[in-house]
C-alpha positions as CSV (number, residue, x, y, z in Angstrom):
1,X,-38.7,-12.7,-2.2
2,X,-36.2,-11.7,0.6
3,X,-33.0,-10.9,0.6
4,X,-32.0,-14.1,1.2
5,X,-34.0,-15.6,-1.3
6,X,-31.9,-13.8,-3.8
7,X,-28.6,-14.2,-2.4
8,X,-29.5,-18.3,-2.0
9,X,-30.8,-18.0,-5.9
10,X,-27.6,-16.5,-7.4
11,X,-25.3,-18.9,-4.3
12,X,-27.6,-22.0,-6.9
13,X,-26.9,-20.0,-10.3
14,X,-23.0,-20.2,-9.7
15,X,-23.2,-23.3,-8.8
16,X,-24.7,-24.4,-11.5
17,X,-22.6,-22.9,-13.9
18,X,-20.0,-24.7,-12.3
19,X,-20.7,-27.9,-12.2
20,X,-23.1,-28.2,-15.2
21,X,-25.7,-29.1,-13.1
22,X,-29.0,-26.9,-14.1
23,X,-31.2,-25.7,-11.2
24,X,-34.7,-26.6,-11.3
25,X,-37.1,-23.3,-12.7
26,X,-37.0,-20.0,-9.8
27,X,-40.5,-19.7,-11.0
28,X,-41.5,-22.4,-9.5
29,X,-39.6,-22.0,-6.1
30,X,-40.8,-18.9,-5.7
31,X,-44.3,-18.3,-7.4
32,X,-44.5,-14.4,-6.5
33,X,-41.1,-13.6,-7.8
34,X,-41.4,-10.8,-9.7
35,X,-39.0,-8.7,-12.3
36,X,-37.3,-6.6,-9.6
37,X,-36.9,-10.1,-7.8
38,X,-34.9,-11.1,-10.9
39,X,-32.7,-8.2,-11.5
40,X,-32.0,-8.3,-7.3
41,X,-30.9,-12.3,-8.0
42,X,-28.6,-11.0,-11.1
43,X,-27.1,-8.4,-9.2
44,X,-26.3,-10.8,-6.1
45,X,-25.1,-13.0,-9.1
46,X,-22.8,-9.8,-10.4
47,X,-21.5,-9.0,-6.6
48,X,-20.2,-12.8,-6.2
49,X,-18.3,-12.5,-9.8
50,X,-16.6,-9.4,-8.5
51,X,-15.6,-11.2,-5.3
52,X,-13.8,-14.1,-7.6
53,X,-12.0,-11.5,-9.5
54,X,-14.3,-11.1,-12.7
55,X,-14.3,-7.6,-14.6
56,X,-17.5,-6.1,-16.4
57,X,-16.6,-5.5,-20.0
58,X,-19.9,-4.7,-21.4
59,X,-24.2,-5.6,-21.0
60,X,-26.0,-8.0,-23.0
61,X,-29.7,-6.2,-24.2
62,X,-32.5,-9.2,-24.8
63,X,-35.7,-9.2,-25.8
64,X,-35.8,-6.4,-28.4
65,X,-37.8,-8.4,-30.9
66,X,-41.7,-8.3,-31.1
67,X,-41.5,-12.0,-31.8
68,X,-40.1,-12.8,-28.7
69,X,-41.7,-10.3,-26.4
70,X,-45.0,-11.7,-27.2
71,X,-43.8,-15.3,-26.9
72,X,-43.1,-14.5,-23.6
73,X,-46.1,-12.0,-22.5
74,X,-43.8,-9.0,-22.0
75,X,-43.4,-5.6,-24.0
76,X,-39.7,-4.2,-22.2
77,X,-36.1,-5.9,-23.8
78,X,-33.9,-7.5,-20.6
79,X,-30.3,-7.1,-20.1
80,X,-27.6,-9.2,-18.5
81,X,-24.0,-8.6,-18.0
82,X,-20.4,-9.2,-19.8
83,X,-17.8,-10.3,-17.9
84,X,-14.0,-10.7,-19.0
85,X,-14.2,-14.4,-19.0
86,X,-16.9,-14.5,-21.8
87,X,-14.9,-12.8,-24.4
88,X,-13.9,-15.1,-27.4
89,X,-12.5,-14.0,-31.1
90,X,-13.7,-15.0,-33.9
91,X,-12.4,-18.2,-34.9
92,X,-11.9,-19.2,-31.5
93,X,-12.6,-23.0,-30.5
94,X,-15.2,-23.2,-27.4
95,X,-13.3,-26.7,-25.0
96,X,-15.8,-29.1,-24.3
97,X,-18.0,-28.9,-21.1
98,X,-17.4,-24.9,-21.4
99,X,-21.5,-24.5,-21.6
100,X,-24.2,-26.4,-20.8
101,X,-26.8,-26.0,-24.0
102,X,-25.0,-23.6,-25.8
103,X,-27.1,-21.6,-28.5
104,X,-25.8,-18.4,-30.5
105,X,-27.2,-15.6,-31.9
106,X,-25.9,-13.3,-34.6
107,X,-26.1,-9.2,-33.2
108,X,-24.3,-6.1,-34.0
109,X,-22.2,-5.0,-31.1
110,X,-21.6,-1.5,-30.4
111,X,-18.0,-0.6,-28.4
112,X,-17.9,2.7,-26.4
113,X,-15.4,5.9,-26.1
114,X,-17.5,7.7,-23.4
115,X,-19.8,7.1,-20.9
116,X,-23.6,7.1,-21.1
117,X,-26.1,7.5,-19.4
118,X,-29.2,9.3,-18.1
119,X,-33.0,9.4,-18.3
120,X,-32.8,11.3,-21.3
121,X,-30.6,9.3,-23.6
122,X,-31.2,9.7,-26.9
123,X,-30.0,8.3,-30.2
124,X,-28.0,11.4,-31.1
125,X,-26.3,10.8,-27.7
126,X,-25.5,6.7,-28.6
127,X,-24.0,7.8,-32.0
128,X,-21.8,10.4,-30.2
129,X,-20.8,8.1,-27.6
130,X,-20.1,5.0,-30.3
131,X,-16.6,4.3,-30.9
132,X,-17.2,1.7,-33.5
133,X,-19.4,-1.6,-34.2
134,X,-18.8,-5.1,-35.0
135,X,-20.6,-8.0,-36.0
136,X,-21.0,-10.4,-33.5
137,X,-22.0,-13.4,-32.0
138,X,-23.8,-14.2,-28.6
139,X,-23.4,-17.0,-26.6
140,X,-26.6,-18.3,-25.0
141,X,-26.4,-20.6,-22.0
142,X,-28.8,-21.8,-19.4
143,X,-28.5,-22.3,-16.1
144,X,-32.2,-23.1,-15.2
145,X,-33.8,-26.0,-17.1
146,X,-35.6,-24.6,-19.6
147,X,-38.3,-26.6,-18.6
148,X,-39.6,-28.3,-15.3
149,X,-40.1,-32.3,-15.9
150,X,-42.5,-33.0,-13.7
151,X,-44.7,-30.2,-15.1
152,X,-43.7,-29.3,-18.5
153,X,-44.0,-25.6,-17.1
154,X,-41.6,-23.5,-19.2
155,X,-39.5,-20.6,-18.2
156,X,-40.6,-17.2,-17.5
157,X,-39.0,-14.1,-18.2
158,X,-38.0,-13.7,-14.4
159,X,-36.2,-17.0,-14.8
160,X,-34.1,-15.6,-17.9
161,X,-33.8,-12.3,-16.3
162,X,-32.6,-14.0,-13.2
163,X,-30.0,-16.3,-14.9
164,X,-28.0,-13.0,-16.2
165,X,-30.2,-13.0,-19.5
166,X,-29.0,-16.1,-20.8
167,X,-25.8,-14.7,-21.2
168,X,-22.4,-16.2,-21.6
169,X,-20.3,-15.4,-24.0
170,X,-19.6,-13.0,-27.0
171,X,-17.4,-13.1,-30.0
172,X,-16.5,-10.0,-31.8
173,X,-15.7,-10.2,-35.8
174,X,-12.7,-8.3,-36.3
175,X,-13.9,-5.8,-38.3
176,X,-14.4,-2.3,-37.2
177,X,-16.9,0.2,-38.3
178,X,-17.9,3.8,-37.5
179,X,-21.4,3.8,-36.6
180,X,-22.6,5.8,-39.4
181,X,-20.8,3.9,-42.2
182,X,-23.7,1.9,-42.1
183,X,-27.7,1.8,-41.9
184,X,-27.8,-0.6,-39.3
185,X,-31.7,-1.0,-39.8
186,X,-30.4,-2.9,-42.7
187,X,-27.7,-4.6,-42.0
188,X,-28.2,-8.5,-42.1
189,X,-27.1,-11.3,-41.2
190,X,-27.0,-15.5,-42.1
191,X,-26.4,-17.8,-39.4
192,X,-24.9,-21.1,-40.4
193,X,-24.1,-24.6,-38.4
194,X,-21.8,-27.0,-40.1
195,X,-22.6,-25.1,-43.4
196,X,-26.4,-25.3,-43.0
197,X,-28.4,-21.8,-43.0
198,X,-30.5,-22.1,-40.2
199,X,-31.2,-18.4,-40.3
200,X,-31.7,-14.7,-41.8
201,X,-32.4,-11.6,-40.5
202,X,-32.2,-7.6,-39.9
203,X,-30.9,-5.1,-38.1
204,X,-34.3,-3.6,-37.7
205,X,-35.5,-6.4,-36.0
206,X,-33.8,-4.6,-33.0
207,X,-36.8,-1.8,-31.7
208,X,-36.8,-1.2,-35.4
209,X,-33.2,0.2,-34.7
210,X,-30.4,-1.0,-32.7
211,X,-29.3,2.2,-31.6
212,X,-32.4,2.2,-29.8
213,X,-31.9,-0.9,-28.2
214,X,-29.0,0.8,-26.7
215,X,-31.0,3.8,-25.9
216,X,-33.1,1.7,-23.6
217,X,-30.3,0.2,-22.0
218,X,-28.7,3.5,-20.9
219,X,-31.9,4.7,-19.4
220,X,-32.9,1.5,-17.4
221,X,-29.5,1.6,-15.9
222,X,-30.0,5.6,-14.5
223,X,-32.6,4.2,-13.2
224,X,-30.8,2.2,-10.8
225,X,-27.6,5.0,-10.9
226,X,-25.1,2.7,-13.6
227,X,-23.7,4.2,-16.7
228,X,-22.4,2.3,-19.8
229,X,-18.5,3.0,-19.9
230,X,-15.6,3.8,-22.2
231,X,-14.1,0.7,-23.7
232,X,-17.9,-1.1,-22.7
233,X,-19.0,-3.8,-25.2
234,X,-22.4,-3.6,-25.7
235,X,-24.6,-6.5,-27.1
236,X,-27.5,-4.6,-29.2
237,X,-29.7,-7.6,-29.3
238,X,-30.6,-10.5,-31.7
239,X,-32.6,-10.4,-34.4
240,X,-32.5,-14.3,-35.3
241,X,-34.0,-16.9,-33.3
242,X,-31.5,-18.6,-31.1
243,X,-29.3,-21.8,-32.9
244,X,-28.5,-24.8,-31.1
245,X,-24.7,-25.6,-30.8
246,X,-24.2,-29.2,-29.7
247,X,-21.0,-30.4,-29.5
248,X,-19.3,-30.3,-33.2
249,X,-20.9,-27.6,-34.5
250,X,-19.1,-25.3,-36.3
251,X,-21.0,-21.3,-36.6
252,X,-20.7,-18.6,-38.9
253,X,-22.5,-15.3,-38.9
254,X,-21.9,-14.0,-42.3
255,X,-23.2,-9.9,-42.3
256,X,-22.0,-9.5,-45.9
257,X,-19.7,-6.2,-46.0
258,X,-20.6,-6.0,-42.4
259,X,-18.3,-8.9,-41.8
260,X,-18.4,-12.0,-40.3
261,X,-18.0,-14.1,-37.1
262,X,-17.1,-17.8,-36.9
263,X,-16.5,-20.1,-33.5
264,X,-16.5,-23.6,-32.8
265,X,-17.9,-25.9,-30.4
266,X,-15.7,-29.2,-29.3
């Protein structure tokens, strides 16, 4: 892809998100697109929010799960950016036409007091670098059909990648926790929708650790010379299967003495 092709693929993405109109799969468009292709397209997407007067608050890491990085052929986690219009509380009521297929996931989110970054992150450095964690909920929404009519093809990872991860909100639970009052390997969490557990899962489902998850995230952004930031909320990754949320549906994430997360969609 060209430069062009990247800056006309995020000029669709925005679009998209604001009209409600999906774009047709970027897989398709452009069969040699490749995962540098995709990051180029989110960045180009991330240069336009700037320009309209958005603010980073945080990154989104995907993927982490073996699950899901089989179903989709890969064995790296993705990552996607917050921006200060996706932050909602807990409780919080999402207005109608807000997303287009909204889905949620239930994630522990990690809020930072000092930068980080470097090649050479390491766990110790996370934990240090941790101001506190949350429960939380992510907001998945897509911008690209999540599959192409005509030929039943399905998204691809570039396609996710390419659509900033899925990403599009968060909701942080209010409680606060220090990053060691907890093993996080085993901190769980039930996902309900109108009072119906839909589903369970663990902490370790993250890289077996969810400080890890954030280990990886540091080091792929050296790579490309970013840094996660004070005050920086960062998504750790999901370790339940995403939950539909049509209109109506009300979500809780309960985490036990974690805490718990609720929103609403109209």
């Amino acid at each position: 892809m060209t430069p062009e092709d990247h800056a006309r693929a995020a000029s669709d993405l925005l679009k998209a998100e604001e009209t409600g109109n999906q774009i047709g799969l970027l897989s398709l468009q452009y069969p040699d697109i490749s995962m540098d292709d995709a990051y180029e397209i989110q960045n180009a997407t991330y240069r336009a929010k700037l320009e309209q007067g958005r603010r980073v608050i945080g990154w989104k890491i995907g993927l982490t799960s073996k699950a899901m990085q089989s179903a989709l052929n890969i064995d790296i986690p993705d990552s996607g950016i917050l921006y200060d219009d996706m932050l909602f509380q807990t409780g919080d009521t999402i207005p109608s036409g807000r997303f287009i297929q909204p889905r949620i996931e239930a994630e522990i989110a990690f809020v930072m007091k000092k930068s980080l970054g470097g090649t050479d992150v390491t766990q110790a450095d996370v934990i240090d670098a941790t101001d506190y964690v949350a429960p939380s909920i992510e907001i998945l929404d897509t911008r690209i059909l999540r599959a192409d009519p005509a030929t039943g093809k399905t998204r691809i990872i570039f396609d996710t990648i390419s659509d900033n991860a899925a990403n599009a909100g968060v909701v942080l639970g209010a409680e606060q926790h220090a990053i060691d009052a907890f093993d996080l390997r085993w901190v769980g969490a039930l996902a309900y929708c109108n009072g119906e557990l839909e589903e369970t899962g663990l902490g370790a489902g993250v890289l077996d650790n969810p400080v890890e998850s954030v280990v990886w995230l540091a080091r792929r952004m050296a790579q490309y010379g970013q840094s996660i930031e004070p005050g920086q909320i960062i998504l750790s990754g999901s370790f339940i299967r995403p939950v539909e949320c049509p209109s109506g549906s009300d979500v809780k994430a309960d985490f036990g003495s974690f805490g718990s997360v609720e929103i609403s969609f109209n």
